[in-house]
C-alpha positions, 0 to 999 in steps of 0.5 A: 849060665852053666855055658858061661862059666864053662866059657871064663873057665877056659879064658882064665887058663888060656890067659895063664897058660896053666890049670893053676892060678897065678901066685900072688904076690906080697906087695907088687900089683902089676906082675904074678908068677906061674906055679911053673915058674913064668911070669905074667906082667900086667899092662894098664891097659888090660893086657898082659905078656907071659914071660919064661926064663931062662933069658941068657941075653937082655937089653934093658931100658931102665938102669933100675932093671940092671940093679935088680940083676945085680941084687941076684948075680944075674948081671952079666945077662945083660947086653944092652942098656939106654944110658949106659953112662950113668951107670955104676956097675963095671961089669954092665959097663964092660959088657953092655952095648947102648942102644940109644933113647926113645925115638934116638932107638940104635935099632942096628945095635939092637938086631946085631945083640940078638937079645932074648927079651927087651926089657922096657917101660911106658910113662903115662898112656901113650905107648912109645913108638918104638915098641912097634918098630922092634915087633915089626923086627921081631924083637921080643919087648916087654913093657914093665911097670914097676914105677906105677907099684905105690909101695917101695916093697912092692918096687923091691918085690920086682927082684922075683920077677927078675929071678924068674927071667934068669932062673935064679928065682930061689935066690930072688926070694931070699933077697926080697925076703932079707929087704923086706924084713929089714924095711919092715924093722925100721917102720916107725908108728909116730911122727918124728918130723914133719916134710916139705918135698919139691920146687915148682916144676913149669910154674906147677908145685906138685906133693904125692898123694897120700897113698903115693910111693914117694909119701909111703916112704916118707911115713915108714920113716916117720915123717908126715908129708905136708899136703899129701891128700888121704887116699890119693896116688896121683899128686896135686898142685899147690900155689906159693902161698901155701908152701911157704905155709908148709915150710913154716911147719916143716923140720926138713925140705926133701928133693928141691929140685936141681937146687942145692944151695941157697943161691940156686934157690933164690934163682927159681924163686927169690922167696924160696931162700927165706923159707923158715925150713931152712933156718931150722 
């Protein structure tokens, strides 16, 4: 027995890479931070990538990775983006080169930004092929899963795992704190609405769990989403029958889709332009 604690003694260290725990954090789940000031970035898999700073160049495949930047003064680190015209931030679109999508990946313009760190994310299981074409270049990645965090400070807390890439990590905490402080003032404890959210997506109407980001959101503001299950993340599929329930009960219809005015609604569905929540 005394072998076998000796034995996770020494894996725990070696995972961290410190005789000290990881820092944990207040809300995100899938990444901590070092006493040093690395940070450790869970897999669902299992599996982790520790990260030190300070990055000088990196490519990011999130738009939403730039913002985090930006929230600390940090964007001009980055040199590469994937959908680099949707951005807004002129200084990144002054800068930046775009390195294409997914299986479209410009691995030329990747090698030629020589980036310390390829900043990118995985929806759902599979793990995208081009992760194993960039180790293959040695181009260090990195998968980040801010977009699996079920709480929007937990999404916010990210900010920290930026500084730490940067070195401005003092300056991500006191930004994470003023968010978090401000999100928490406006939290309300009742019910002031009541919300439809969605339009059927491949014939499949889909509502957020009750313990889902999105759903989160909705009851910090004081809305109580119609058919979100309690103590559910993943969300779960209704027929029309009962969203036109819902949308008799409901004050307001969030994110129909692409849809936004009537006739596009009556497009998808003819039903959905006589939908009670809409004459209230």
């Amino acid at each position: 027995m005394r072998k076998l604690l000796f034995f996770l003694l020494l894996l725990a260290v070696a995972c961290t890479g410190s005789g000290k725990p990881a820092v944990q954090m207040e809300y995100a789940q899938w990444f901590t931070l070092l006493p040093d000031g690395r940070a450790v970035v869970q897999h669902p898999g299992g599996l982790s990538d520790t990260l030190s700073g300070p990055c000088r160049r990196l490519v990011c495949m999130s738009s939403s990775h730039v913002g985090y930047l930006e929230a600390i003064g940090t964007d001009s680190v980055v040199v590469g983006v994937s959908g680099l015209a949707f951005l807004g931030n002129q200084k990144v679109l002054s800068q930046a080169r775009e390195v294409g999508y997914d299986t479209a990946l410009d691995y030329e313009t990747l090698l030629r930004l020589q980036p310390d760190l390829v900043l990118t994310y995985a929806v759902g299981a599979v793990r995208p092929p081009y992760l194993d074409k960039l180790q293959e270049l040695g181009v260090r990645t990195v998968v980040l899963s801010e977009h699996l965090e079920n709480h929007p400070l937990a999404r916010a807390e990210y900010v920290k795992l930026f500084g730490a890439l940067t070195g401005r990590l003092a300056q991500a905490d006191s930004v994470f704190g003023a968010v978090r402080d401000h999100y928490l003032s406006m939290v309300k404890d009742t019910v002031t609405c009541k919300v439809l959210i969605n339009i059927p997506y491949k014939d499949q109407w889909f509502i957020p769990g009750g313990e889902n980001y999105m759903t989160r959101l909705i009851r910090d503001a004081g809305g109580e989403l119609l058919g979100a299950q309690p103590g559910r993340e993943a969300s779960s599929v209704i027929d029309l029958e009962t969203a036109y329930s819902f949308a008799q009960e409901a004050d307001v219809w969030l994110h129909p889709g692409w849809c936004q005015k009537l006739d596009q609604l009556r497009s998808v569905h003819p039903l959905f332009g006589s939908f009670p929540v809409l004459e209230k």
